[in-house]
C-alpha positions in Angstrom: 101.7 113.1 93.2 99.6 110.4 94.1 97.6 111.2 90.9 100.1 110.7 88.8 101.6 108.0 89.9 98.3 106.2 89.7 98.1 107.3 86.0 101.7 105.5 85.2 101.5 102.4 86.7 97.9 101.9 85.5 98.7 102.9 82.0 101.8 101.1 82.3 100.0 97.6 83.6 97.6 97.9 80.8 99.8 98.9 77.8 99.2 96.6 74.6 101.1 96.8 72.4 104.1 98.3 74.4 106.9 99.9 72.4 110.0 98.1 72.1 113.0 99.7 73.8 115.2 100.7 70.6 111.8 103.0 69.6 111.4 104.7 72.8 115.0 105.2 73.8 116.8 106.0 70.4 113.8 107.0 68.6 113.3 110.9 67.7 110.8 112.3 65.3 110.8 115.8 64.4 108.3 117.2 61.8 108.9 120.9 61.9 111.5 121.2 59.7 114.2 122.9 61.6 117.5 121.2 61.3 118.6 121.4 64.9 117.3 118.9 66.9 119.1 120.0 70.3 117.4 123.4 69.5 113.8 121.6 68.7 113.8 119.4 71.9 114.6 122.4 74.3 111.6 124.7 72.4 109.7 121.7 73.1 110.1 121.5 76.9 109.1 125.1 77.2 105.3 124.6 77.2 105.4 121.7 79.5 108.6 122.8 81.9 106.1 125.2 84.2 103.8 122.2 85.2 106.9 120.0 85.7 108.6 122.4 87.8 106.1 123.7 90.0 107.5 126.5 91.1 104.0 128.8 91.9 103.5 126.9 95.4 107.4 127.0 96.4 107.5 130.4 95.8 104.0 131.9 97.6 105.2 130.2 100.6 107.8 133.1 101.2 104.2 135.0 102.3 103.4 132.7 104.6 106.4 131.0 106.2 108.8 131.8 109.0 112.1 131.6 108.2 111.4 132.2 104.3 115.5 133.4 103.6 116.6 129.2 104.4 112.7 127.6 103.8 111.8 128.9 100.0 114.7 128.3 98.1 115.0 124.7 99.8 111.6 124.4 98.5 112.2 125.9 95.4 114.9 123.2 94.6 112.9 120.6 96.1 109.8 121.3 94.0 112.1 121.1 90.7 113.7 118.0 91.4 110.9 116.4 92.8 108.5 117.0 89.8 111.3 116.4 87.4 112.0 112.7 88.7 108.1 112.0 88.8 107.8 113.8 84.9 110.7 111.5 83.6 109.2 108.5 85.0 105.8 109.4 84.0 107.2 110.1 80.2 108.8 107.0 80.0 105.9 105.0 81.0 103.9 107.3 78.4 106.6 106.5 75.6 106.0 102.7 76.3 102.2 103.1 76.2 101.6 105.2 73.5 100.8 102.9 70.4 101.3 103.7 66.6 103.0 107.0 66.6 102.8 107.6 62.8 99.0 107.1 63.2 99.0 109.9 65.7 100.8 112.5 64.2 99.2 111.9 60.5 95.4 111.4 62.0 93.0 113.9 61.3 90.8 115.6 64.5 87.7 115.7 63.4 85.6 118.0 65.8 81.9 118.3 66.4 80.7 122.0 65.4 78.3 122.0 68.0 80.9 122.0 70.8 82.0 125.0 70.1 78.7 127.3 70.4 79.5 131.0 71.3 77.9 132.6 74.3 76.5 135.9 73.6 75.8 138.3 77.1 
């Protein structure tokens, strides 16, 4: 927590140029073609809703606990609400800092061959 929270108000104090409001909050770009865009934001939390969540430590602590019946599902809510008020806040500060976003999406990754040497046994 105290990770991330470092990560948004540094990249939040340093952020030149910020976005302007209108583009952060009323701003959606979809590229892939599908024409529901309810349905594309929902596919696109899947990837990302496990680290958000944080359900893996809630839930081994019905090993370890006494009492687990009352303690792991409080913990089990706690966990999602607690990591999805720190992921909204640090998405918004990441929507404000990121900078040209058609620049991004249309830039080419170029990647050095040589990072990617096999390892034979």
């Amino acid at each position: 927590m105290v990770t991330v929270i470092t990560t948004t108000v540094t990249c939040s104090a340093v952020a030149s140029p910020r976005q302007p409001n209108r583009k952060v909050w009323r701003n959606f770009v979809d590229n892939s073609g599908w024409n529901n865009k309810g349905l594309v934001s929902l596919t696109g939390l899947v990837n990302p809703n496990y680290g958000i969540a944080g359900l893996d430590g809630a839930i081994h602590l019905a090993v370890d606990c006494f009492n687990a019946t009352k303690v792991v599902p409080f913990a089990v809510v706690f966990s999602v609400i607690t990591g999805a008020i720190i992921a909204l806040f640090f998405v918004v500060a990441m929507q404000y800092r990121i900078g040209d976003i058609e620049a991004v999406l249309t830039s080419s990754t170029v990647q050095d061959s040589s990072m990617h040497e096999s390892v034979s046994l």
